[in-house]
C-alpha positions as a Markdown table, in Angstrom:
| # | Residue | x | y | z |
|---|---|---|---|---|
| 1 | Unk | 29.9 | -42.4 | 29.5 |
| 2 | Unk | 29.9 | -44.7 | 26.7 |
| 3 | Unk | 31.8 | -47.5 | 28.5 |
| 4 | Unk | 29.1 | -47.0 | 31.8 |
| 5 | Unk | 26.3 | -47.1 | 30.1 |
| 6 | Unk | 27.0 | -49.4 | 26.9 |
| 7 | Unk | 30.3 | -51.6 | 28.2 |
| 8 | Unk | 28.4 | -53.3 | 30.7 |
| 9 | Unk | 25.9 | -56.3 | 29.3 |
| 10 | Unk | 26.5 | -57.8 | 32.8 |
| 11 | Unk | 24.1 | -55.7 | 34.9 |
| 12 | Unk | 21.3 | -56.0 | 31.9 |
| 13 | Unk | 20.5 | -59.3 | 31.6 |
| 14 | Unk | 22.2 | -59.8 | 28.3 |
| 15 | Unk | 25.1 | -61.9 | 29.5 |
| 16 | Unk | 22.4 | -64.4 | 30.7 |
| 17 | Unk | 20.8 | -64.4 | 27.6 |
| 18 | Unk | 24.1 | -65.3 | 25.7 |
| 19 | Unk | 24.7 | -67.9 | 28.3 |
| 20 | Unk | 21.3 | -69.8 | 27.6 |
| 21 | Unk | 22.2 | -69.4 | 23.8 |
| 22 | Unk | 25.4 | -71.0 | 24.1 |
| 23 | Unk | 24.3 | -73.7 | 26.6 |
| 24 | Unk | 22.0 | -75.2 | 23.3 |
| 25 | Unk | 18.7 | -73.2 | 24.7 |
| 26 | Unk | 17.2 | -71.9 | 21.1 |
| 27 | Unk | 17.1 | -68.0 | 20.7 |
| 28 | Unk | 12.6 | -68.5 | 21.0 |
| 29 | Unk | 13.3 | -70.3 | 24.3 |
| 30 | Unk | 15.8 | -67.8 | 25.4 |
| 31 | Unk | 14.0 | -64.3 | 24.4 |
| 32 | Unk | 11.2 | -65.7 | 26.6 |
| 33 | Unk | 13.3 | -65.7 | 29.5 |
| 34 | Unk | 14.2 | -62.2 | 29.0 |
| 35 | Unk | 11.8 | -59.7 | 28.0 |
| 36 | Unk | 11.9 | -57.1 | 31.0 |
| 37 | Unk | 15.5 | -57.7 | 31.8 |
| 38 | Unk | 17.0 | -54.7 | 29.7 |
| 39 | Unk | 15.8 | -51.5 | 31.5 |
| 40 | Unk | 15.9 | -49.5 | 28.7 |
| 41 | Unk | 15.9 | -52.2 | 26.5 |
| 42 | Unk | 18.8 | -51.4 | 23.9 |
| 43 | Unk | 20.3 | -54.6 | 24.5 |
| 44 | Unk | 17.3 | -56.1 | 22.9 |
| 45 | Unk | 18.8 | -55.0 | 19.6 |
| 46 | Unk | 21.2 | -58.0 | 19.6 |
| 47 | Unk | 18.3 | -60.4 | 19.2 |
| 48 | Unk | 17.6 | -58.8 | 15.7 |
| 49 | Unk | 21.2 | -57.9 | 14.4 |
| 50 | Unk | 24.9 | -59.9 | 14.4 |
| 51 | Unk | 26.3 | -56.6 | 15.2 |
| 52 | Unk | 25.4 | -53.1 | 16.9 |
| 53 | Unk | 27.0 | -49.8 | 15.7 |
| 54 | Unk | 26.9 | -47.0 | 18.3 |
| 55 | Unk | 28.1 | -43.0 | 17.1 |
| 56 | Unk | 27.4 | -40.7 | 19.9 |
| 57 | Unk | 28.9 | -37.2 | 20.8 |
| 58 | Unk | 27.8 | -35.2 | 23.8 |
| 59 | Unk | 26.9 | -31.7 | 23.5 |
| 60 | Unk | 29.6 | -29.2 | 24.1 |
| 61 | Unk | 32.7 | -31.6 | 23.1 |
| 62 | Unk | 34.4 | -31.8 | 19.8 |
| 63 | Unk | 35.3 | -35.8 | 19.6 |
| 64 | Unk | 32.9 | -38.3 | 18.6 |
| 65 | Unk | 32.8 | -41.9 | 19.5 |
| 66 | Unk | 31.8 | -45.1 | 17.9 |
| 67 | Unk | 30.7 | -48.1 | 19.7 |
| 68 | Unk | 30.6 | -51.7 | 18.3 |
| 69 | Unk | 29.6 | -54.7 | 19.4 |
| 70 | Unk | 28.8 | -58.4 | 18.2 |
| 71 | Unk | 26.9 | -59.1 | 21.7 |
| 72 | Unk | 29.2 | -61.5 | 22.6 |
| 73 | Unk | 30.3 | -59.6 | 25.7 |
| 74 | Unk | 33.0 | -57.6 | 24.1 |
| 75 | Unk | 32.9 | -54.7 | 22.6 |
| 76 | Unk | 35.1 | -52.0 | 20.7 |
| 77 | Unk | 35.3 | -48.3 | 21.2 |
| 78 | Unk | 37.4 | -45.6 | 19.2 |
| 79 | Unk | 37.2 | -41.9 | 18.5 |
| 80 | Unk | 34.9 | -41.2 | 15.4 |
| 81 | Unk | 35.0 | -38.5 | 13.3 |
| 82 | Unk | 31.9 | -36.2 | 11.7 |
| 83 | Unk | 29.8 | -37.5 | 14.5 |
| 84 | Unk | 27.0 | -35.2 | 15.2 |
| 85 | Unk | 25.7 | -34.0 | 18.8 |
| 86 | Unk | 23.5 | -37.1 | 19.9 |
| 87 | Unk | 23.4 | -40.7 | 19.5 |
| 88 | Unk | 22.8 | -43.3 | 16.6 |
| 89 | Unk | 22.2 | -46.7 | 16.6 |
């Protein structure tokens, strides 16, 4: 579920956002352009932090999972241990 929901930055708008960055628009310019594109808007998080941290384990399983990205498109993902039932950002 992680990988649906978190691994995809192309159907939220934040792959256009890091495209404006890199193509010399300034971050102001950029967040303009996409406020409302996030749907839920957790993706917004990269425009205040370099990296995000993600540690989520669904009810009724015994692995955790951590998450971690740098918003450049890519991301990491790896079993985590002493995860509780829930999610942290």
């Amino acid at each position: 579920e992680l990988m649906e929901n978190l691994g995809t930055i192309a159907r939220s708008g934040s792959k256009a956002f890091l495209t404006e960055i890199s193509q010399g628009q300034t971050q102001s310019d950029a967040a303009k352009n996409i406020i409302g594109k996030f749907g839920v808007g957790f993706y917004s998080t990269f425009m205040v932090a370099d990296k995000v941290t993600v540690y989520s384990r669904k009810r009724g399983t015994d692995k955790g999972y951590c998450w971690l990205s740098g918003g450049d498109g890519s991301y990491q993902m790896s079993e985590a241990e002493g995860v509780d039932f829930g999610t942290k950002i």
